[in-house]
C-alpha positions as a Markdown table, in Angstrom:
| # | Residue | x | y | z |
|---|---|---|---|---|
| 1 | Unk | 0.0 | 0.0 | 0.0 |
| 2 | Unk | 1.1 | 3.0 | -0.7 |
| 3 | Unk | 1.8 | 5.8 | 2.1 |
| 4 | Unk | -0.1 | 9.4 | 2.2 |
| 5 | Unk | 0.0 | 12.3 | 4.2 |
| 6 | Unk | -3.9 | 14.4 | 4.1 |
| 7 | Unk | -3.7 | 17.3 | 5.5 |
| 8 | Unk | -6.8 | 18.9 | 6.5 |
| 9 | Unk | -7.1 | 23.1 | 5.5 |
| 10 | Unk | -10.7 | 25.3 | 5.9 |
| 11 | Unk | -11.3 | 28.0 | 8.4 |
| 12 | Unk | -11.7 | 28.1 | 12.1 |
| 13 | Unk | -15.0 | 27.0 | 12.8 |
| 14 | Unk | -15.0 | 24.4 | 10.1 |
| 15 | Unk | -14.8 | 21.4 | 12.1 |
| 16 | Unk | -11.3 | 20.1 | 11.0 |
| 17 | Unk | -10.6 | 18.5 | 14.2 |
| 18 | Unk | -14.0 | 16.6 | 14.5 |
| 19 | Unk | -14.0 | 16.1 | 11.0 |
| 20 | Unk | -10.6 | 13.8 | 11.4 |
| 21 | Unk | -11.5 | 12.5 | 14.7 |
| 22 | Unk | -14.7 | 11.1 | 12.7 |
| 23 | Unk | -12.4 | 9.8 | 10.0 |
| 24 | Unk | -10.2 | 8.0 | 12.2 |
| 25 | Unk | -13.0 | 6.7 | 13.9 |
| 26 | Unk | -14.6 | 5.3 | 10.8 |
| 27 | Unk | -11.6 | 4.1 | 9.3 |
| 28 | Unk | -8.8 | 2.3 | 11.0 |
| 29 | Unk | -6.4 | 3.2 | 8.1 |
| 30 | Unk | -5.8 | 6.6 | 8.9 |
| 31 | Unk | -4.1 | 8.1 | 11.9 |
| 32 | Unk | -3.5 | 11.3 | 13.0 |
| 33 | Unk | -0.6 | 13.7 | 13.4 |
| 34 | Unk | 0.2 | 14.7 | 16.9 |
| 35 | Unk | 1.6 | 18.5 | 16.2 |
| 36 | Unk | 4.1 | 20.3 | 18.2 |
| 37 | Unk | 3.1 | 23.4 | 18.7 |
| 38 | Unk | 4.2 | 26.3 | 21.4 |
| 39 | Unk | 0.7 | 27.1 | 22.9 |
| 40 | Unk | -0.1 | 26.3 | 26.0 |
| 41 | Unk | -1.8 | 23.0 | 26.2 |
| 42 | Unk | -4.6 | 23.9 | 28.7 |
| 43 | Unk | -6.2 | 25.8 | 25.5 |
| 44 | Unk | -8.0 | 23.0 | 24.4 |
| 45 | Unk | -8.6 | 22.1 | 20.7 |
| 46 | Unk | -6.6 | 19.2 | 19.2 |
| 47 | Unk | -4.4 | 17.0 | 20.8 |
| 48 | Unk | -0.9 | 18.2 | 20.5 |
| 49 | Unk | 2.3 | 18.6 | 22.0 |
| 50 | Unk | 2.9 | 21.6 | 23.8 |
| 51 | Unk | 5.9 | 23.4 | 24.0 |
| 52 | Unk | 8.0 | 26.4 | 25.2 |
| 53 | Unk | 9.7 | 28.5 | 22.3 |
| 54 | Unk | 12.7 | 27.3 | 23.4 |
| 55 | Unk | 12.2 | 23.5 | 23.6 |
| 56 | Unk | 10.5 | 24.2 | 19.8 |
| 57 | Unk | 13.6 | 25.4 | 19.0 |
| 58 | Unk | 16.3 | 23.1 | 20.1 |
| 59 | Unk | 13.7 | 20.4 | 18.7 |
| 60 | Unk | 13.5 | 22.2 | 15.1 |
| 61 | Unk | 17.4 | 22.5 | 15.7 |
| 62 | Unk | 17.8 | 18.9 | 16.5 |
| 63 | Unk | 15.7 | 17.7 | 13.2 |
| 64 | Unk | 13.2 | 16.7 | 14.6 |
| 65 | Unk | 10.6 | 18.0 | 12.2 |
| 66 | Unk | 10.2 | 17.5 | 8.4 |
| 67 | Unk | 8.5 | 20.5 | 8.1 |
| 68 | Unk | 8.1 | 23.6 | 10.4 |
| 69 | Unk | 6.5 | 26.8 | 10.3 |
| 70 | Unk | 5.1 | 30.0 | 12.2 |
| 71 | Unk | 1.8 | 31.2 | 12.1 |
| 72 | Unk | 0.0 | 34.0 | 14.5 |
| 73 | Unk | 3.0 | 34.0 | 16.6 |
| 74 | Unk | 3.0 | 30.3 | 17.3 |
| 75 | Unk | 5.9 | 27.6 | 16.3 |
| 76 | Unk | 4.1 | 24.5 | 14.5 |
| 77 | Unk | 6.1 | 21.2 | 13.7 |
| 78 | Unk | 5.6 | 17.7 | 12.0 |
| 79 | Unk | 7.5 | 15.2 | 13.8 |
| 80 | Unk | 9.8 | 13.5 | 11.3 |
| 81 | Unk | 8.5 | 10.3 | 12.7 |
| 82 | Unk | 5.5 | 11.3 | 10.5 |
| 83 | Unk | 7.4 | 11.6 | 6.9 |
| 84 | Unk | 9.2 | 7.8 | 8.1 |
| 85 | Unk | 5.6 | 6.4 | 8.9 |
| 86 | Unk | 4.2 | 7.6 | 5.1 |
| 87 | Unk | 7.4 | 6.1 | 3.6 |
| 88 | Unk | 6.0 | 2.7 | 5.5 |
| 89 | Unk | 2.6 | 2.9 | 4.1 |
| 90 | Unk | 0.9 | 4.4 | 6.6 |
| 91 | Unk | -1.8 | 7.1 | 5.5 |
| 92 | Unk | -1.6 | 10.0 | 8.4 |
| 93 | Unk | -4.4 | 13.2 | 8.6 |
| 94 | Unk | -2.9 | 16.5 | 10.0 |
| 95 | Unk | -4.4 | 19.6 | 10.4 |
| 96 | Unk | -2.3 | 22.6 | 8.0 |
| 97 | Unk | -2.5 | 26.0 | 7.3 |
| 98 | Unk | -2.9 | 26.6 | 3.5 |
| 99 | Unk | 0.2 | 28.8 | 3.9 |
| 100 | Unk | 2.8 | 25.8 | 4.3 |
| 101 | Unk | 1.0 | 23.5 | 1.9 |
| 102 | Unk | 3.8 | 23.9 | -1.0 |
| 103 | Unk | 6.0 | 23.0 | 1.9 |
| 104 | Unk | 4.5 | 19.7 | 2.9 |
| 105 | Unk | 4.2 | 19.0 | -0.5 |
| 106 | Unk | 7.8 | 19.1 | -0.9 |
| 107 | Unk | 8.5 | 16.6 | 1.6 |
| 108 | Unk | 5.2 | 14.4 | 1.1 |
| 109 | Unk | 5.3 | 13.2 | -2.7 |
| 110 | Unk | 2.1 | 11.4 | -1.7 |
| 111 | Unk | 0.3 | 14.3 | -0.3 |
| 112 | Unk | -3.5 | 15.4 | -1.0 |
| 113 | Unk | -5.0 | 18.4 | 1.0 |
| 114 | Unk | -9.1 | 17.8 | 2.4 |
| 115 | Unk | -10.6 | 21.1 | 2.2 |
| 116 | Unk | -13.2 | 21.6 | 4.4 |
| 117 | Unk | -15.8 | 24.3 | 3.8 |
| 118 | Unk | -18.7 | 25.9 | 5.8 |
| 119 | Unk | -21.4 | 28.6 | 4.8 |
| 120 | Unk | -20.0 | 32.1 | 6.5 |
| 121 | Unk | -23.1 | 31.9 | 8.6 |
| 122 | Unk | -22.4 | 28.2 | 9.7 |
| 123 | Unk | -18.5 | 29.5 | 10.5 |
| 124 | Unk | -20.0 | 32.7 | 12.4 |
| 125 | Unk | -22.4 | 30.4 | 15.0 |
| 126 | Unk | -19.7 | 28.1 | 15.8 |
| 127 | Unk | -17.1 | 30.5 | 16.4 |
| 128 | Unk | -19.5 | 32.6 | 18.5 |
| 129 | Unk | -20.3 | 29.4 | 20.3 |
| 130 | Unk | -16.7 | 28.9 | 21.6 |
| 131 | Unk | -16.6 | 32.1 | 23.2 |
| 132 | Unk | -13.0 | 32.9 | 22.2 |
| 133 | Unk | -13.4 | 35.7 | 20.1 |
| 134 | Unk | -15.7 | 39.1 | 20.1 |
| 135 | Unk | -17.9 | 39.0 | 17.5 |
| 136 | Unk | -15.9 | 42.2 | 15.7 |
| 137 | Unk | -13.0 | 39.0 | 15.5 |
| 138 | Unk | -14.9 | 36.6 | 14.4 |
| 139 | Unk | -16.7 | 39.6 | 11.2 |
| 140 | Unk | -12.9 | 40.0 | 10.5 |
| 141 | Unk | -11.6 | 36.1 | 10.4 |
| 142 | Unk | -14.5 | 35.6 | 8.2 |
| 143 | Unk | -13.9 | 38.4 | 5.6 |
| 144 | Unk | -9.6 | 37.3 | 5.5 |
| 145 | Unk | -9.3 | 36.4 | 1.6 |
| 146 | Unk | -8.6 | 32.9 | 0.4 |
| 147 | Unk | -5.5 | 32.5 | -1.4 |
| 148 | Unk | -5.7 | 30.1 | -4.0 |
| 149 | Unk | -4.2 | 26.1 | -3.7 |
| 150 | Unk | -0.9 | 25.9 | -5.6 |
| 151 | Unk | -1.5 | 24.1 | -8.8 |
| 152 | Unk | 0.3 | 20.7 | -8.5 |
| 153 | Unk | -1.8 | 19.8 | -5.2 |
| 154 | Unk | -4.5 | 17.0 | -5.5 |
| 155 | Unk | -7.4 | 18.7 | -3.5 |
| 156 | Unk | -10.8 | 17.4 | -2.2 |
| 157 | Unk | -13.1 | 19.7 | -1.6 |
| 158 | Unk | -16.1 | 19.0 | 0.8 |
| 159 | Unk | -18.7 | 21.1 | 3.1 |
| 160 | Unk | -19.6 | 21.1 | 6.6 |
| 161 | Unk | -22.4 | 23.0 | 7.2 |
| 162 | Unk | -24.5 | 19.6 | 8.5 |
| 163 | Unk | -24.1 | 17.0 | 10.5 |
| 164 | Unk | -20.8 | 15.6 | 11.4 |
| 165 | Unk | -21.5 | 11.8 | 10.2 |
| 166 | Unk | -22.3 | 13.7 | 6.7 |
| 167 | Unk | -19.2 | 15.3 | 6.3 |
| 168 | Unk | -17.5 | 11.8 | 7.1 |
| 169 | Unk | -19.0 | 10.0 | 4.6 |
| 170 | Unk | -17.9 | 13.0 | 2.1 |
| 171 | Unk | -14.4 | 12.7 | 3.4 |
| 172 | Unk | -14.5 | 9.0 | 2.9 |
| 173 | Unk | -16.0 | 9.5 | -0.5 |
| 174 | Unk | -13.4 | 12.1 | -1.7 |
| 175 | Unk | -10.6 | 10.1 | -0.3 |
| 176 | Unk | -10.8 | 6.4 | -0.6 |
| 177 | Unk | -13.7 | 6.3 | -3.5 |
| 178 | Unk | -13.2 | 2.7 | -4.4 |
| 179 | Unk | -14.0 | 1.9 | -0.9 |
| 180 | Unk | -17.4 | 4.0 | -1.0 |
């Protein structure tokens, strides 16, 4: 079998997180990538491995990731352990950034991007649910423009304005279609 890294883009608010948790759930061929971030942990969210700036560092520094990034004044890594489990077979979900997709890509030759949509109204309620932001934050998060994919990526769109087992099912559909 061959090996692929998925990695999961859309909005906050979108349900990424479920959305794999649902895949996983459903289908004991994928797994999901266990981040290293430098947030603190007691935030919530995904599962992930918190650390300081300067752990994130010597880590990065160490080559331990095979890919890293910052974003919104964070430090995001992949463990390498993730590119050596692809090369296996193994097919792995993580949760990206559009921004560092041409970077994954250069390290993933089997890579494909899930991109997960939701009507701006959808996006508004659940982000006003969480409580996190004001809802002047969440008008300005909504109206960020897009960028588009770079070219050579293999993406599946789907949407998540309904229920959770739908979205799966799409997921499942877009990604393993001979098993649908």
């Amino acid at each position: 079998m061959t090996g692929r890294l998925i990695g999961v883009v859309g909005p906050s608010g979108v349900g990424k997180d479920s959305l794999m948790l649902g895949l996983t759930s459903t289908c004991t061929e994928f797994g999901l990538v266990r981040r290293v971030i430098t947030r603190d942990a007691s935030l919530g969210g995904e599962d992930f491995d918190a650390v300081s700036v300067n752990d994130f560092e010597r880590l990065r520094d160490a080559g331990a990731f095979c890919v890293h990034w910052e974003a919104h004044g964070l430090h995001y890594g992949i463990p390498d352990e993730v590119r050596l489990s692809v090369a296996k077979g193994e097919q792995r979900l993580v949760n990206l950034s559009r921004n560092v997709l041409h970077l994954v890509s250069d390290v993933f030759p089997q890579f494909e991007v899930l991109n997960v949509t939701a009507s701006p109204e959808t996006l508004a309620a659940r982000l006003d649910g969480r409580g996190r932001e004001t809802r002047e934050d969440i008008a300005r998060r909504l109206a960020r423009v897009v960028n588009p994919f770079p070219e050579r990526l293999v993406v599946h769109t789907i949407h998540n304005d309904g229920l959770l087992e739908d979205a799966v099912s799409a997921a499942l559909a877009c990604l393993q279609p001979v098993r649908v």
